[in-house]
Each structure stands twice: as C-alpha cells, then as structure tokens.
C-alpha positions, 0 to 999 in steps of 0.5 A: 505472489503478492496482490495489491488492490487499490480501491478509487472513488472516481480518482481518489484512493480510498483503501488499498489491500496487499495479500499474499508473499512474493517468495522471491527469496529464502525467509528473511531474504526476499527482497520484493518482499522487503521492498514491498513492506517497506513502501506500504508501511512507510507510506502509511506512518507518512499519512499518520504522522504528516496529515494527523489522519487516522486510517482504519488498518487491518493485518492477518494471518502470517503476515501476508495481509495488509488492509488500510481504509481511509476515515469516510471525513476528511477535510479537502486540504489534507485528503491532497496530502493524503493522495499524493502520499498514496499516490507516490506509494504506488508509482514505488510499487509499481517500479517494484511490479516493473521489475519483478512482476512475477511476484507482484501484481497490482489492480484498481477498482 
C-alpha cells in the first residue's frame, strides 16, 4: 500500500512523504501506482520550474519513497503558488484514494 503524508504548519503544506507500492497491478502494469508517480512528480517539476523554488527531495530504496521539503524562506507571493500547486496535487491523490483506496492512504499531520 502506498502511504502519503502530508505535514501542515497551521494550513500551509510544509513537506510531504509517499512510501510504499500499491501492487494493484503486474510490474510495469500498476496503474495507482503510475497514477501516483505521475501527480507527486508532476507536481513537484511545477513548483520548480513555475515558482523557481528549490525543495529539499529524497528518494530510496527501490523506489517506493519520495520525500520532498519545502526551503524554511519563501517569500509570500510564491509560497500562494506553491500551495495551490501542492494543494491541487492532493485533491489528484485524493481522487486516486477515492477510487482505489485499498492501495493508497493519505494522512495529515
């Protein structure tokens, strides 16, 4: 099962992490996990490429881990950017955990 956390400082999303696979599907044949990969990845190259904002991004193990921080600084106007991107990432994951939510769970601390 895949496991997503998301981490809040009051409502702004700090970092998030994804560990584990779905197994909904043969290798190279999952489609939660595809779908997954693709809404955190592309969400992640949005952020860095539209807000110019570097984050702190961790990967392991055999590819079933994903750790992405946000800078301690960031000026407001992008940090609104930032979430809103973040933030359509997760209503994405959260259609995914609708549909398929015996291979993916999300959690907010």
């Amino acid at each position: 099962m895949i496991q997503v956390t998301v981490y809040r400082l009051e409502t702004q999303i700090t970092s998030f992490e994804l560990s584990g696979h779905a197994d909904s599907g043969p290798y190279g044949y999952d489609l939660v996990c595809a779908g997954v990969s693709a809404v955190s990845i592309g969400a992640i190259n949005a952020v860095m490429e539209l807000c110019e904002t570097n984050l702190e991004i961790e990967q392991g193990g055999d590819g079933g881990y994903l750790s992405v921080k946000l800078p301690d600084h960031i000026q407001s106007e992008t940090m609104a950017e930032v979430q809103l991107l973040f933030e359509g990432m997760l209503i994405s994951l959260k259609s995914i955990e609708l549909e398929y939510s015996e291979f993916i769970k999300i959690k907010n601390k």
